[in-house]
C-alpha positions, 0 to 999 in steps of 0.5 A: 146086259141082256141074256142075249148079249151073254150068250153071244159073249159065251158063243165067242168063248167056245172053244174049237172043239166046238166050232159054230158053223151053219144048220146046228142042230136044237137043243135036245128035250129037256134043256134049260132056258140057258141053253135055248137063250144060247142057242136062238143066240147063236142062230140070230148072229149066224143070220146077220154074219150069213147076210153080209156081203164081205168074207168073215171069219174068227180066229182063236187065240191060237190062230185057227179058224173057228167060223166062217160066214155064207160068203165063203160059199162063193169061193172055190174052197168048202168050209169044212175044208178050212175050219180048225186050221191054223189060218197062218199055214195057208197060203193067203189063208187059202181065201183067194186064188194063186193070181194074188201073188203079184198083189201090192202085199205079198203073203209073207206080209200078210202073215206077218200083219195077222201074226202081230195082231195074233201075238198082242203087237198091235191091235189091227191089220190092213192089207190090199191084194188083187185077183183075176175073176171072170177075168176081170181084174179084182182088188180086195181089203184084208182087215184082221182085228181083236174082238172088244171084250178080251175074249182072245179072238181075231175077226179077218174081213175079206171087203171086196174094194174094186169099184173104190180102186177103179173110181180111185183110178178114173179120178186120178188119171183126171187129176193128171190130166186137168191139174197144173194146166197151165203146163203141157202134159200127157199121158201116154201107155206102156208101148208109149202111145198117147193116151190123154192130154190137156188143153196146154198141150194143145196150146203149147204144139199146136196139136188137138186131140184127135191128131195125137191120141193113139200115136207116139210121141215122136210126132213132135220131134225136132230132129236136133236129138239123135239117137244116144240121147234117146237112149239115155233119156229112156235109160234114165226113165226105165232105171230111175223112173224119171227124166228131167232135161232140155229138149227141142221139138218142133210145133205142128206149124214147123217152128222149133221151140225148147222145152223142159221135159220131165217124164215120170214112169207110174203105174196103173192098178194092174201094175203095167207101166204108163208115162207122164210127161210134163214140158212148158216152153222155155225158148224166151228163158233159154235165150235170155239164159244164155245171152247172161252166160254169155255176156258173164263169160265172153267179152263183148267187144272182142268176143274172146272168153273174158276173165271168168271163163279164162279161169274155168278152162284153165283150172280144167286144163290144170285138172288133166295136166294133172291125170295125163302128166301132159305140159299147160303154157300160160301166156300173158299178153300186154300191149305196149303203150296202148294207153297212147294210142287210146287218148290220142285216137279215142276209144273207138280207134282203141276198141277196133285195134284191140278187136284186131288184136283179139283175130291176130293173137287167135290166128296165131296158136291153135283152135284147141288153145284158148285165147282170153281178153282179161283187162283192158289190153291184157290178153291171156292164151292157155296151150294145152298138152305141150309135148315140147316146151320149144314150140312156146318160143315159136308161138311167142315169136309168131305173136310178137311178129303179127302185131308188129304187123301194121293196122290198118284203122279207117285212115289211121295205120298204127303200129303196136308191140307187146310184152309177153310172160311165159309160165308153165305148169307144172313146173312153175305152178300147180293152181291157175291163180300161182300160174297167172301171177308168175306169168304176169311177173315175168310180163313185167320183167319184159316191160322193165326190159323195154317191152317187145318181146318174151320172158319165162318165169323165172325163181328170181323174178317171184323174189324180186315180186315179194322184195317189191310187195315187201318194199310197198309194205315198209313205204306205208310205214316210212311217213309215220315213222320218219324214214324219209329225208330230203336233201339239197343239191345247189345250183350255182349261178355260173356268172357269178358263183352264186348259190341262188337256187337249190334242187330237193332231192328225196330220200329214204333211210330203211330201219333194216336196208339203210339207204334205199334209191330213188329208182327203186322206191319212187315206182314202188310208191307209185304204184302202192299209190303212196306217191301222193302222199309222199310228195305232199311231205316232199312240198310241205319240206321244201316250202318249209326250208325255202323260207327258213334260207330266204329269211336268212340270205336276204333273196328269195331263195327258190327249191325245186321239187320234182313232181309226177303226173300221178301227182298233178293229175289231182286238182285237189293236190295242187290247190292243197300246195298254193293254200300252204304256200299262202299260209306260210308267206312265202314269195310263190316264186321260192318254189319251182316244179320240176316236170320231165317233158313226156309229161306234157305229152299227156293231154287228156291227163290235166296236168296242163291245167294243174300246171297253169293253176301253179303258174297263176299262183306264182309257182314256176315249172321248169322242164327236167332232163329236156333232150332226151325226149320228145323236146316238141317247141310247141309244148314249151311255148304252150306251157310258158315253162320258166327254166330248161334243165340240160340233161346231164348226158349231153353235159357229160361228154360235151368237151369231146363230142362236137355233136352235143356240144352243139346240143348243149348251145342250141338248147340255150339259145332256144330257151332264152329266144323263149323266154326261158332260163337254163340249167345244165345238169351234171356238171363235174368238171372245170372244163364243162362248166366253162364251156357252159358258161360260155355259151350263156348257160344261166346256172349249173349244179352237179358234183363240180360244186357239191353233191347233195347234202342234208339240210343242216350241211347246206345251210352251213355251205350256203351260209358260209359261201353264198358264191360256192367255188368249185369243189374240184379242179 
């Protein structure tokens, strides 16, 4: 290390009693070389300190000043005045005006920085201040440091930095301006006039520059905002300091268009606010936007909210139900029989009534109550606030007495009834799904009622529901676990006695509940979609006995087996049914499927073709309880049915009533003027069967003869009776 070097070194150790500072004075005669090395030195590095353009100044370890350069001079404050104070008990070390309290640092901060520098904590320090000179606005940056060496001194740095800010400034205002161009954007001051925009603004308003530069933004307003949403908009930017959201605004042509907006508040280098708004053109994306709303929460045929949106509306009137302790009604609405007119007319019939019934149904509550379409003729209303649960009679019985109210279809006038349930919250349930299920139950009480007309939910009517889910769940379980049994019924052959025939009747012995009827598992079968199965085992069983017994009689010995149109809706079942009969080598003619009449009514169903596949094969059809429905001659003539069977309420009293006595005979000789065999039902008297018998009645079956019996107590009577006599006089 040179001389010189040294001695700067011992220059930085002096303590501050002897502070170095401009115009010291020679060594005095006599001094050593050291001293005159030490000095040139000290008078070498005080040029170059003096020659720099930026503020400098040491500090000792104890934090005061012990040199100051040249450039000190041009402040308003004297050096002698600032050596050997602590720096830290000055305000901003007393190294710029008072103006710098409003800078990006307050003083404590820069304090705080030096202090940790000072004490060890870290080894530098920047900060940056602005200051008012000549009146123009000036930025400064602080760097305080440890000199290398460790000899315990801090160099502070004042760089003057406000071409870099401006030109910082002047490159960002462009960035702003030019980057993302693709999206509109502009720049506007602290009294919101426009100070720069980019070409997609242009593009997007349809403004140049020239017309917008100097004015306020509200030149593009479409008029569609008033004056609260103004006020939230400039709420939000003056409290956040940004804004985001849809607004319409009108281009320079007149033609509205939607836009997403964000407007930022920013800051320029003197710290006054300026406002950067940012927006593209989202007319084509809020359309398609909302076209998908709606077609997500609105039905398209008759407008009404669709199920989605039923349940967000009532889950909100739930909610207030809740706060204000106010009454909600949930009606729910089905149309009876509609399927009829549907197949009958066509859909598009069908889509004009229920568009007629959606404006009928709305007409009849109130614009606040909401009035849903969530199935295909299922319709819901919601009645918010009911103050008196007397007013849902009246609104039921206002719907019932609209659609009962003739439509007027093209050429068609058609006449319709529904089924409507009634639950309320909260005194029924407390959740939107609880409230439409019961709802929907007490619905089905109404149909199970005979439709047309009104229910309230009920307690009952949920454990009847869990008692039929309960059911359908067992039903699963019956077929693998053998509950089912089928019995047989003879059917006498009224001329001579004869059992030649034999009805099959199903039944279930429940583990738990012992004998379960027909009327009571048969629709829960139905509906569990178990039907099919079941009548599968139904078929397999009697084509099993019908074999067994035409083996042992020596005739072909026929069962009947009554089947639903559930059953024969399906091809694949009946196909099923003739390869069985196939495989078995059974005479087809053993086997007879019993249909009710108003199965035949069904022509969009396919039962006819299953019902012809079934006669083809050799299987005959014989029509069940006829008379009590439609009895159309056309149908049976189109099915070429082999046997009629007189329902058993014309047998029933056909002694004492004239009426359907006549009945009983007219039916018998229409059936053989068809072609057809008769069965009479019911018979349970000696006097029935005779008058029967009279009128030509080919065979008879009821408790006269025998009820039905299991397999082995058949086959015993049958065996042993071939001609059954009369069980009672």
């Amino acid at each position: 290390m040179t001389a010189w070097l040294k001695a700067v070194r011992r220059m930085l150790a002096v303590p501050a009693s002897e502070p170095f500072v401009a115009n010291l004075p020679s060594a005095p005669a006599g001094a050593s070389s050291g001293e005159h090395v030490l000095q040139e030195a000290n008078r070498v590095l005080r040029l170059a300190l003096d020659a720099l353009d930026i503020r400098l100044c040491i500090l000792d370890s104890a934090g005061k000043i012990i040199l100051l350069n040249n450039a000190w001079l041009r402040s308003p404050h004297d050096q002698q005045s600032l050596l050997h104070r602590v720096a830290l008990d000055l305000n901003y070390l007393d190294l710029c005006d008072d103006a710098a309290r409003d800078g990006l640092y307050e003083a404590r901060a820069i304090r705080d920085g030096i202090r940790r520098v000072l004490d060890g904590q870290q080894d530098n320090f920047s900060a940056q201040y602005r200051y008012l000179c000549a009146q123009r606005e000036c930025w400064i940056r602080l760097d305080a440091r440890v000199a290398g060496g460790g000899i315990g001194k801090t160099v502070i740095t004042h760089t003057d930095i406000t071409g870099e800010i401006e030109q910082e400034q002047r490159l960002q205002l462009s960035r702003l301006v030019y980057e993302n161009s693709a999206e509109a954007m502009m720049i506007s001051d602290a009294d919101n006039n426009i100070l720069a925009i980019n070409p997609a603004f242009t593009r997007l308003t349809g403004y140049k520059a020239s017309e917008v530069l100097g004015k306020n933004p509200r030149l593009l307003s479409s008029g569609r905002q008033d004056a609260s949403f103004y006020k939230q908009m400039w709420g939000s930017i003056q409290s956040r300091g940004i804004w985001q959201g849809e607004i319409w605004n009108r281009r320079a042509d007149g033609h509205e268009y939607a836009e997403w907006l964000t407007v930022r508040q920013i800051r320029d280098p003197a710290g006054d606010a300026q406002y950067m708004a940012m927006f593209s053109d989202i007319t084509e994306k809020k359309q398609s936007r909302e076209l998908i709303w709606q077609q997500a929460n609105y039905d398209t045929l008759t407008g009404l909210p669709n199920r989605q949106l039923f349940a967000d509306r009532l889950a909100l009137e739930i909610r207030k139900s809740a706060r204000s302790g106010a009454m909600v009604a949930l009606f729910m609405i089905d149309l009876d029989h509609f399927k009829d007119i549907n197949d009958a007319l066509g859909h598009r019939h069908g889509d004009q009534l229920l568009t007629a019934v959606a404006h009928r149904i709305a007409a009849s509550v109130r614009e606040t109550d909401t009035v849903a379409r969530v199935g295909g003729d299922e319709f819901t209303v919601i009645l918010s606030e009911v103050a008196d649960p007397k007013v849902l009679d009246r609104v039921a019985q206002a719907i019932l007495a609209t659609l009962a109210q003739p439509f007027e279809l093209e050429s068609e006038t058609l006449f319709l009834s529904a089924s409507i349930g009634i639950a309320m919250c909260p005194d029924d349930a407390r959740d939107g799904e609880a409230l439409l299920q019961k709802a929907d139950q007490a619905m089905y009480v109404v149909k199970n009622e005979g439709r047309a007309g009104f229910r309230y939910f009920q307690s009952r009517m949920q454990d009847q529901a869990l008692t039929k889910l309960r059911l359908a769940a067992d039903l699963r379980n019956a077929l693998a676990t053998g509950q089912f049994e089928l019995y047989f019924q003879p059917i006498i052959d009224l001329a001579t006695g004869e059992v030649r025939k034999a009805e099959s009747l199903l039944r279930w012995r429940h583990p738990q509940r012992g004998y379960v009827s027909p009327a009571e598992f048969i629709p829960a079968a139905e509906e569990a979609g178990l039907i099919g199965k079941i009548g599968d085992w139904v078929f397999f069983e009697a084509v099993r006995w019908a074999k067994r017994w035409s083996t042992l009689l020596g005739f072909p010995f026929q069962i009947g087996v009554n089947k639903s149109p559930l059953e024969l809706n399906q091809q694949t079942r009946t196909a099923d049914w003739i390869d069985f009969l196939s495989a078995q080598s059974l005479d087809p003619g053993c086997l007879s499927i019993e249909i009710t009449e108003g199965v035949l009514l069904d022509e969009a169903s396919g039962v006819k073709s299953r019902l012809l596949e079934l006669k083809s094969a050799g299987v005959q059809v014989a029509i069940d309880d006829f008379g009590t429905g439609y009895s159309s001659m056309a149908y049976l003539n189109r099915y070429h049915a082999d046997y009629l069977k007189i329902d058993k309420s014309f047998v029933t009293d056909m002694a004492s009533n004239a009426g359907h006595r006549a009945i009983s005979e007219a039916i018998i000789v229409m059936a053989h003027k068809l072609g057809m065999q008769v069965v009479a039902e019911g018979i349970e008297t000696e006097q029935q069967r005779a008058l029967l018998a009279a009128a030509g009645c080919d065979f008879g079956q009821g408790y006269l003869f025998s009820p039905a019996v299991p397999p082995d107590a058949f086959e015993a009577m049958v065996i042993a009776a071939p001609a059954l006599q009369p069980a009672v006089g």
